[in-house]
C-alpha positions in Angstrom: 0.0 0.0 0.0 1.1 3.5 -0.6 3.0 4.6 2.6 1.3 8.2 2.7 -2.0 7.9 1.2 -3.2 11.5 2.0 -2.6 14.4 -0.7 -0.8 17.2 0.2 -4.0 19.3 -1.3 -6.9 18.2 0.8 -8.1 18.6 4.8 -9.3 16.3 6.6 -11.7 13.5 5.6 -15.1 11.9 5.9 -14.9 8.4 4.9 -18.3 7.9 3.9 -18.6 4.0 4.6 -20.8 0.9 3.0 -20.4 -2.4 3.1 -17.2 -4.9 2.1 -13.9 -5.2 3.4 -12.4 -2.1 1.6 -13.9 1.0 3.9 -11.9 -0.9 6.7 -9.1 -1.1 5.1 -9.1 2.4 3.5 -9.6 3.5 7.2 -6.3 1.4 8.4 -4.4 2.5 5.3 -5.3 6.5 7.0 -4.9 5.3 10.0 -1.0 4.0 9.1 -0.6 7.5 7.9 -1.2 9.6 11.1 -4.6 10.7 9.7 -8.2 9.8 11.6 -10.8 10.3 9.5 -14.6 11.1 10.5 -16.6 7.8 9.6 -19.9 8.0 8.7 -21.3 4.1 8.8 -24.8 3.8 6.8 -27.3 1.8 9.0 -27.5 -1.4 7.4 -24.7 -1.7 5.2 -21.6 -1.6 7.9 -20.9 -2.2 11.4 -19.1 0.9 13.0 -17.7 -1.4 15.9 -15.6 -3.6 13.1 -13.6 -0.1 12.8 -12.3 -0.3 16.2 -12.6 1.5 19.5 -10.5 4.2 18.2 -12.3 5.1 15.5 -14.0 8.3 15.2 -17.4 6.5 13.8 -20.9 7.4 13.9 -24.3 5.7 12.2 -26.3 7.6 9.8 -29.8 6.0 8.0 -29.7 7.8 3.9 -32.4 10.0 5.5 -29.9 11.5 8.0 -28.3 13.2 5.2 -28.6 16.8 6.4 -27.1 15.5 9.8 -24.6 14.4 8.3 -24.0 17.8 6.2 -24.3 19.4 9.5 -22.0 17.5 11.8 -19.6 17.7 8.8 -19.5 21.7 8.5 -19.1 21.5 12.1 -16.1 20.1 12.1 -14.7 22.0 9.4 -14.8 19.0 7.0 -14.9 19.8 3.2 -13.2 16.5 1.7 -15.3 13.2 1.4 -14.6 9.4 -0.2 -17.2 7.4 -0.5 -16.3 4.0 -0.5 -18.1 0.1 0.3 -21.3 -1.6 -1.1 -25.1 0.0 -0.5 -28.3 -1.8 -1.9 -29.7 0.9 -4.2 -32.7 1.8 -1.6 -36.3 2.9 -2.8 -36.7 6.7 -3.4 -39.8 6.1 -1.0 -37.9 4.1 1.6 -35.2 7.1 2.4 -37.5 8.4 5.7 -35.7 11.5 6.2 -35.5 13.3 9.0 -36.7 17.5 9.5 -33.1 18.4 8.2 -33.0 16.2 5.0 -35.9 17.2 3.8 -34.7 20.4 1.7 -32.6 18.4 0.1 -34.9 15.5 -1.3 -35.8 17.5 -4.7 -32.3 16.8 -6.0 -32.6 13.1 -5.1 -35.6 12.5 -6.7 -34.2 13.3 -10.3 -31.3 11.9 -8.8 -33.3 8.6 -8.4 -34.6 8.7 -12.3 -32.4 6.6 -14.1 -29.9 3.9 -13.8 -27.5 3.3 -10.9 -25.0 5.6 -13.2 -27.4 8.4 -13.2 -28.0 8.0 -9.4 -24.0 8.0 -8.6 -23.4 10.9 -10.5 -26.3 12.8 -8.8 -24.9 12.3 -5.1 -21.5 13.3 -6.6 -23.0 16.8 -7.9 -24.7 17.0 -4.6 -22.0 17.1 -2.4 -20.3 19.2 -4.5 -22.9 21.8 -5.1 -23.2 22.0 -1.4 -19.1 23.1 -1.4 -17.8 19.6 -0.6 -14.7 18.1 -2.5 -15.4 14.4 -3.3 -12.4 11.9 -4.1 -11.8 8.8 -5.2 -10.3 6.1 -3.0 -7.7 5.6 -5.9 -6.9 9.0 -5.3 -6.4 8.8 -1.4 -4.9 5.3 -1.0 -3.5 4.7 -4.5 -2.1 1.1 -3.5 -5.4 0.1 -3.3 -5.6 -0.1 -7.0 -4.8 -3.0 -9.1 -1.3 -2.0 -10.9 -0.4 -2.6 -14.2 1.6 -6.2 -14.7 1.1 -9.6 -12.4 0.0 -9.2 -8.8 1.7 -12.6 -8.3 4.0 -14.7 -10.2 2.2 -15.8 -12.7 1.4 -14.0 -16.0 -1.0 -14.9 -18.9 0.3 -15.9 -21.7 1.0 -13.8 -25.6 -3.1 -16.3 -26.8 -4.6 -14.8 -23.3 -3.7 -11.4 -23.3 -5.0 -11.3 -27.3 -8.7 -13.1 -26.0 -7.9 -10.4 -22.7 -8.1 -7.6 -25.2 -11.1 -8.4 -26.7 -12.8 -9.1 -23.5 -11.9 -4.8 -22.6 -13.4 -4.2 -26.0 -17.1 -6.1 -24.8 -16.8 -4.1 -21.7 -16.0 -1.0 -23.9 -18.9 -1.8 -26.1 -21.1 -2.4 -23.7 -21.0 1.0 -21.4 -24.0 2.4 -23.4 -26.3 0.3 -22.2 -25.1 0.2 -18.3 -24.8 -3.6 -17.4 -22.0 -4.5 -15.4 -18.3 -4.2 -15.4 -17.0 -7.7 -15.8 -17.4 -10.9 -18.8 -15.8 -14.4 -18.5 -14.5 -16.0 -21.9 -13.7 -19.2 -22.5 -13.1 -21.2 -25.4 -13.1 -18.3 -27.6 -16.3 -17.3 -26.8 -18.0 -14.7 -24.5 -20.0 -17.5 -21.9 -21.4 -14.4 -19.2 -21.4 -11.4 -18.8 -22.4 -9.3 -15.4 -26.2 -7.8 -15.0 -27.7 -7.1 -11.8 -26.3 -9.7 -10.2 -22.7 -8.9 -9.6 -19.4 -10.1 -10.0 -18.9 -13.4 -7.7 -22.5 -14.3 -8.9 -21.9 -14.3 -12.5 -18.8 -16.2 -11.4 -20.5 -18.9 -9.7 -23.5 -19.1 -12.4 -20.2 -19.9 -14.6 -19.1 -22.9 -12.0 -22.9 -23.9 -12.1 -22.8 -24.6 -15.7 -19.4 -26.1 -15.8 -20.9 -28.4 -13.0 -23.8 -29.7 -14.9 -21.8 -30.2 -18.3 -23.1 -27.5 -19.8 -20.0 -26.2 -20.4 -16.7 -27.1 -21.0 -13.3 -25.1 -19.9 -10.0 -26.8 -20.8 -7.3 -26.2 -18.4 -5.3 -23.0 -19.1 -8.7 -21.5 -20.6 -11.2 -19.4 -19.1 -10.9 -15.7 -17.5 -12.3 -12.8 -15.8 -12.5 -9.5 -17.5 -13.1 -6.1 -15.3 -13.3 -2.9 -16.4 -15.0 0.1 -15.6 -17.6 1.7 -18.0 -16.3 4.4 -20.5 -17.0 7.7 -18.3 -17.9 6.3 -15.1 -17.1 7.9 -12.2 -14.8 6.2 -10.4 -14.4 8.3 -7.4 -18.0 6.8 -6.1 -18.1 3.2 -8.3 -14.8 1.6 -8.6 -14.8 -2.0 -9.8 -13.2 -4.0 -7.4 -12.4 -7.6 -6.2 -11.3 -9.4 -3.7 -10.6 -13.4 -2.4 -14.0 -14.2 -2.7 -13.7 -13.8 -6.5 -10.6 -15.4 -6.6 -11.7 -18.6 -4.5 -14.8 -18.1 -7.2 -12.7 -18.3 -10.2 -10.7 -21.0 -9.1 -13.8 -23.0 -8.5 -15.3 -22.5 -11.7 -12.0 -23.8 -13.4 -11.0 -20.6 -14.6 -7.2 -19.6 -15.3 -7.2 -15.5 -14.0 -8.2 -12.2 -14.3 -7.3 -9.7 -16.7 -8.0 -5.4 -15.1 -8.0 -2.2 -16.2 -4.5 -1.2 -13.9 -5.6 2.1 -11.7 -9.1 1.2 -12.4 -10.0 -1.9 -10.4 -10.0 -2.0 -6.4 -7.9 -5.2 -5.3 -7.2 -3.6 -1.7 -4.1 -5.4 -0.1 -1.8 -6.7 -3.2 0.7 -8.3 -1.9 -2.2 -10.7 -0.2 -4.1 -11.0 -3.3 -1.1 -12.1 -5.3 0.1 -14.5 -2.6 -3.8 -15.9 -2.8 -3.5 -15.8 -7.0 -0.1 -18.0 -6.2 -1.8 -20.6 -4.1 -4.2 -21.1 -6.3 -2.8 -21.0 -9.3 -4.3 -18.1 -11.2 -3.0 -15.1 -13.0 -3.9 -11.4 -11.7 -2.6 -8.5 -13.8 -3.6 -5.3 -14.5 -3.3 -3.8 -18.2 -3.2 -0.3 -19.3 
């Protein structure tokens, strides 16, 4: 991980957390640093205890939101990441509170389109209300897949070709605002992410492999991620982590191929050694 995470032209921040592993470890990569963020947990999607006793945490529901404004003008906060997974909640399921309520004509147009459309409406948001919001690429930078092998093994001149053309689906396919991520395998696109996510595409591979549905010869088969073209990836970052590895290891897949910079992997030096054990490539490609 980088060893000072915190640019030189920001204040302090509000880490603004959902759920997954990489809001901890953003927090412990800050931590590392000297800095103590202000954590704002969302009710439902993280625990604020798993951030430890010393963490300056507190809950807030989405209908809190102009608490959470408040509290962080109070302390003289005007830099924000927002980082971890959040169901995308009902427009009519937000129950905001008296101080929230100025606020909800934005998020209804905000709430009129695709999860895209949504992102980029709490983005202008915060910003409209004087807030600076950054990418967790941009705070912790190791967190970021980097370009080449995570561990020792690289795939070979055939995969990085079929790797290629996997990054051109995911190029093609940003129009129409699916997911971020395609498995190929014997020269052929066999999935490619919806609503479901990443590890469930994954395992809907292994499902198919299982009933002899389809076939994956060894040293075939791989993972494609990639954000969309012009997504924002300072509030929707693709990411993985061991779960997708153990996942593509079960479905008899080979590796992963990532946009480098553009793809969360959090701790890469454990991710590689993980890539090693089970004996899968993980690089990252410009």
């Amino acid at each position: 991980m980088s060893a000072d995470p915190r640019p030189t032209t920001r204040g302090p921040l509000a880490l603004i957390a959902g759920g997954g592993d990489y809001p901890l470890q953003l927090a412990r990569s800050l931590t590392g640093s000297g800095e103590r963020p202000y954590i704002a947990a969302l009710e439902g999607a993280t625990d604020p205890a798993a951030f430890g006793a010393e963490a300056d945490v507190a809950t807030y529901r989405l209908g809190q939101l102009g608490g959470l404004l408040d509290e962080l003008r109070r302390r003289g906060i005007a830099d924000i990441v927002m980082l971890g997974a959040l169901p995308r909640p009902s427009f009519g399921a937000l129950r905001p509170e008296v101080s929230t309520l100025k606020y909800l004509p934005h998020f209804a147009k905000a709430f009129q389109g695709g999860d895209d459309h949504l992102l980029r409406g709490v983005v202008r948001f915060f910003e409209t209300q004087g807030f600076r919001v950054h990418g967790p690429a941009e705070i912790a930078p190791g967190m970021a897949a980097p370009q080449g092998a995570l561990g020792r093994r690289q795939a070979s001149p055939e995969q990085r070709a079929a790797l290629e053309r996997g990054f051109s689906l995911l190029d093609a396919l940003s129009p129409f605002d699916v997911g971020q991520a395609a498995i190929l395998a014997d020269h052929r696109v066999v999935a490619i992410e919806a609503a479901e996510g990443t590890d469930a595409m994954i395992r809907r591979v292994a499902d198919l492999v299982a009933r002899g549905r389809l076939k994956i010869g060894k040293g075939d088969g791989f993972l494609v991620k990639s954000p969309k073209a012009g997504q924002d990836l300072r509030v929707d970052m693709p990411a993985i982590g061991p779960d997708t590895l153990r996942n593509i290891a079960e479905a008899g897949l080979s590796g992963i191929g990532l946009r480098a910079g553009a793809v969360l992997v959090g701790d890469r030096a454990t991710l590689g050694q993980q890539a090693d054990a089970l004996r899968l490539f993980v690089e990252g490609f410009p």
